[in-house]
Backbone as JSON, one array per atom type, in Angstrom:
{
  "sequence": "XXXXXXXXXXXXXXXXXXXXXXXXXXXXXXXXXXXXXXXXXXXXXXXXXXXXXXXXXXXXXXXXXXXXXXXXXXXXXXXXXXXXXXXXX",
  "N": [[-0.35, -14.5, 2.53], [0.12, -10.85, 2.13], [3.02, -8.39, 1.43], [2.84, -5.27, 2.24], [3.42, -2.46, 3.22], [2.23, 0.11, 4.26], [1.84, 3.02, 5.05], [0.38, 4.33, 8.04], [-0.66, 6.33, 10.63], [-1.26, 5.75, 14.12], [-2.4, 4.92, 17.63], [-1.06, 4.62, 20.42], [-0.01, 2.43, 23.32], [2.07, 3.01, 26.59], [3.76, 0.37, 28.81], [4.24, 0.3, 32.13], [7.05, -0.95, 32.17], [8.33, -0.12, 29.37], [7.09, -1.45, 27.69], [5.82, -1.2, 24.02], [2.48, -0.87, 22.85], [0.35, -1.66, 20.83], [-3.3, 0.05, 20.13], [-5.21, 1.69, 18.6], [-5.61, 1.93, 14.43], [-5.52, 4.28, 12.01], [-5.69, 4.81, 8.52], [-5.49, 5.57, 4.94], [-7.35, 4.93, 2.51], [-8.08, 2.64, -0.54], [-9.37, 4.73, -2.1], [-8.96, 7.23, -0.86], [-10.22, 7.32, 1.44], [-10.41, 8.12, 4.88], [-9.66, 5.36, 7.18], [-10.16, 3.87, 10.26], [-9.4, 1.59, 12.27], [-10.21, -0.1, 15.1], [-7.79, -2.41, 17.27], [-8.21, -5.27, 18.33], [-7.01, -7.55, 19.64], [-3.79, -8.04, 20.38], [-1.72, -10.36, 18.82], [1.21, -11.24, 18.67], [4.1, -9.85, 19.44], [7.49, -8.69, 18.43], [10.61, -7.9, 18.98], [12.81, -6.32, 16.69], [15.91, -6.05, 14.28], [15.88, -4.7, 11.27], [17.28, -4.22, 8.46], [19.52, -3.14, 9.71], [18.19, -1.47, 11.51], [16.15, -0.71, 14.28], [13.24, -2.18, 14.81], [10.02, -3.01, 15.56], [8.0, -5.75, 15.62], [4.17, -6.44, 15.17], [1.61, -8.79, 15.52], [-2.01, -8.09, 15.05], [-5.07, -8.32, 15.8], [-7.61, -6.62, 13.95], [-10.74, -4.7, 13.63], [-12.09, -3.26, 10.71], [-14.45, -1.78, 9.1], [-16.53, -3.36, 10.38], [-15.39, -5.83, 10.16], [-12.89, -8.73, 10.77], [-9.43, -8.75, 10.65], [-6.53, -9.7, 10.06], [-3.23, -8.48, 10.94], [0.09, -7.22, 10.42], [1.71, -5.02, 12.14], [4.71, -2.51, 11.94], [6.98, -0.94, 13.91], [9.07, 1.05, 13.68], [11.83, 2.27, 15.69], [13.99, 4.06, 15.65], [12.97, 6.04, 13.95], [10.15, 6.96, 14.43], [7.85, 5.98, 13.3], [4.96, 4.22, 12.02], [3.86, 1.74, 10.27], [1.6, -0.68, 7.86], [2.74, -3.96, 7.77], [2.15, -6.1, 6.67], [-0.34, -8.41, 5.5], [-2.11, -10.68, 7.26], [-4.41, -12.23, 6.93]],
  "CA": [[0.31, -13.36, 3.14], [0.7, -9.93, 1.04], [3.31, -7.27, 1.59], [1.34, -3.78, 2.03], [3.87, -1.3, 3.64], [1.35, 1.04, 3.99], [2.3, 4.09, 6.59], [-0.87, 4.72, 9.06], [-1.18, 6.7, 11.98], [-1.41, 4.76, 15.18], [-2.42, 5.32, 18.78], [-0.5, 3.17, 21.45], [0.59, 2.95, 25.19], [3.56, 2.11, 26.71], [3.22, 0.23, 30.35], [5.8, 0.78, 33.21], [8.1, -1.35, 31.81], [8.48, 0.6, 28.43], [6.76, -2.11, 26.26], [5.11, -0.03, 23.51], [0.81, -1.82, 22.8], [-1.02, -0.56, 20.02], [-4.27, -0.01, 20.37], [-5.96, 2.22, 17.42], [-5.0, 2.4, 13.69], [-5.93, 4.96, 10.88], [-4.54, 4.5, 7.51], [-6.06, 6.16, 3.73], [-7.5, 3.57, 1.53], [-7.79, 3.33, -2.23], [-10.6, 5.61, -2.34], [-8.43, 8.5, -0.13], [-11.21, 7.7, 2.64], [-9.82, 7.76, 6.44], [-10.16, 4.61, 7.88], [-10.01, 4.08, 12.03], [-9.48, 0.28, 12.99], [-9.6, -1.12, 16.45], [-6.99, -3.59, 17.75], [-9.0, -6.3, 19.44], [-5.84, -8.19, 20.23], [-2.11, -8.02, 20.15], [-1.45, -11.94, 19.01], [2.27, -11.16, 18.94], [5.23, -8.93, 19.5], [8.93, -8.96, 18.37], [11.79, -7.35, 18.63], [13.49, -7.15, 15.24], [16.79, -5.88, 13.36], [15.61, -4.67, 9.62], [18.3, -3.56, 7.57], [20.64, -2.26, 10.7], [17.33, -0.69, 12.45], [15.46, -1.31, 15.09], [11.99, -2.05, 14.65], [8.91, -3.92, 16.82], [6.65, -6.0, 14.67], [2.73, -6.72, 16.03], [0.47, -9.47, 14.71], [-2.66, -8.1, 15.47], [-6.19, -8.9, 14.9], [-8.65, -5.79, 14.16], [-11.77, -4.82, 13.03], [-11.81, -2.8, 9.79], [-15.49, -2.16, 8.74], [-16.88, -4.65, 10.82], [-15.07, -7.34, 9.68], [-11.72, -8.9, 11.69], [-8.45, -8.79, 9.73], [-5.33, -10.62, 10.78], [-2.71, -7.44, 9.88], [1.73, -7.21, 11.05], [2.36, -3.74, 12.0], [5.78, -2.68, 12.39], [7.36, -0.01, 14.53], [10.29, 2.27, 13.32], [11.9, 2.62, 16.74], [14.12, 5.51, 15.33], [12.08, 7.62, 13.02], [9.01, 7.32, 15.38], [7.07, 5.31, 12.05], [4.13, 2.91, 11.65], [3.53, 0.6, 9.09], [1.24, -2.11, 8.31], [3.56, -4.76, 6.59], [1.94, -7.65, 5.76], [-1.55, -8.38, 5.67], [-1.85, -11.86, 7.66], [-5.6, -13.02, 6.59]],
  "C": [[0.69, -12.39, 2.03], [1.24, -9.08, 2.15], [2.71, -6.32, 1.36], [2.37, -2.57, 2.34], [3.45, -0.07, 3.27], [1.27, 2.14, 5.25], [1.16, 4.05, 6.87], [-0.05, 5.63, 10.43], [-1.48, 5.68, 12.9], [-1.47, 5.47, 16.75], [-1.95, 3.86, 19.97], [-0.27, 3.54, 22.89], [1.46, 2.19, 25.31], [3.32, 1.84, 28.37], [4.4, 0.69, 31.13], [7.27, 0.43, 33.15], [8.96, -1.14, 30.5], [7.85, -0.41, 27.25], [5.49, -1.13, 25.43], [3.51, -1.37, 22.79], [0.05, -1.32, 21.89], [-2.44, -0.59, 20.22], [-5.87, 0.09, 19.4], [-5.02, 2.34, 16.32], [-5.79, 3.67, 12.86], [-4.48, 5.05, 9.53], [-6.15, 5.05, 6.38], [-6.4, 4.63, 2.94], [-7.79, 3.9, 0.45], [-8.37, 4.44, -2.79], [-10.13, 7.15, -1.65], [-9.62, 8.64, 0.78], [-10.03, 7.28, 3.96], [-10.54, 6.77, 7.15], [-9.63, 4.48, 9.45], [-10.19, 2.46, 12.19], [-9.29, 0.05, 14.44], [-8.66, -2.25, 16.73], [-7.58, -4.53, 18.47], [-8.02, -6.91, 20.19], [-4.48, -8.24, 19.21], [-1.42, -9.62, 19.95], [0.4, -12.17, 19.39], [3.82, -10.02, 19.17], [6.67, -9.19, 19.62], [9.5, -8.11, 17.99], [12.91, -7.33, 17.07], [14.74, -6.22, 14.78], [16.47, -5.95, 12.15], [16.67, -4.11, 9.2], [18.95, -2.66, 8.8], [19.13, -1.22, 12.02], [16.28, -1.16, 13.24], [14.53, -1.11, 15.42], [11.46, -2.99, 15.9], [7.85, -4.04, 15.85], [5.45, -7.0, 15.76], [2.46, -7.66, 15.67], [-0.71, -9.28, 15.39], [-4.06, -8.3, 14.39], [-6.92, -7.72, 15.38], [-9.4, -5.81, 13.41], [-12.05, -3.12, 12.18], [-13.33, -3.13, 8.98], [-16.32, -3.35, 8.72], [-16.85, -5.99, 10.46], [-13.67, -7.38, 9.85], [-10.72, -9.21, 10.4], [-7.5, -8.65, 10.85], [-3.9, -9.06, 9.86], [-1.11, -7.74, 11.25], [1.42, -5.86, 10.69], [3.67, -3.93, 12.45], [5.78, -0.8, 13.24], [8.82, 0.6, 14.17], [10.92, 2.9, 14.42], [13.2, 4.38, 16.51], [13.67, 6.69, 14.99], [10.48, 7.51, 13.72], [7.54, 6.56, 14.16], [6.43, 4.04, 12.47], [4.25, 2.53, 10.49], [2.7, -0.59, 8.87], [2.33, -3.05, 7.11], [3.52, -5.8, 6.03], [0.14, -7.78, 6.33], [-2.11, -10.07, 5.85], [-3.42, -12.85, 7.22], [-6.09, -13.79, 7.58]]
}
């Protein structure tokens, strides 16, 4: 497991009951190219308390130049912020 806290862009939906689902990421990589990952699946979702704020971390599994990577995004439920924060392998 590596820490990455690496801001991205993210496209999500929220269902009727307000749970928020990601779907698409984009995030810069070392090279300053724009990458676009799919979410294949959402393995987990939690509610969390970070330092007094209230986030929503993912464990999802996408595909990142055709090849699946196990990645924790988090959600920044104040400042409206993505993150990927750990890079699950």
């Amino acid at each position: 497991m590596e820490l990455k806290n690496i801001p991205i862009e993210t496209i999500s939906k929220c269902n009727a009951v307000g749970d928020i689902v990601p779907l698409r990421i984009r995030l810069e990589d070392e090279t300053h190219r724009l990458v676009t990952a799919d979410i294949v699946q959402v393995i987990y979702a939690a509610e969390k308390n970070f330092a007094g704020l209230k986030t929503f971390d993912y464990g999802c599994k996408v595909v990142i130049d055709q090849r699946e990577q196990l990645l924790e995004l988090r959600y920044y439920v104040v400042s409206h912020k993505w993150i990927i924060r750990k890079v699950l392998y």
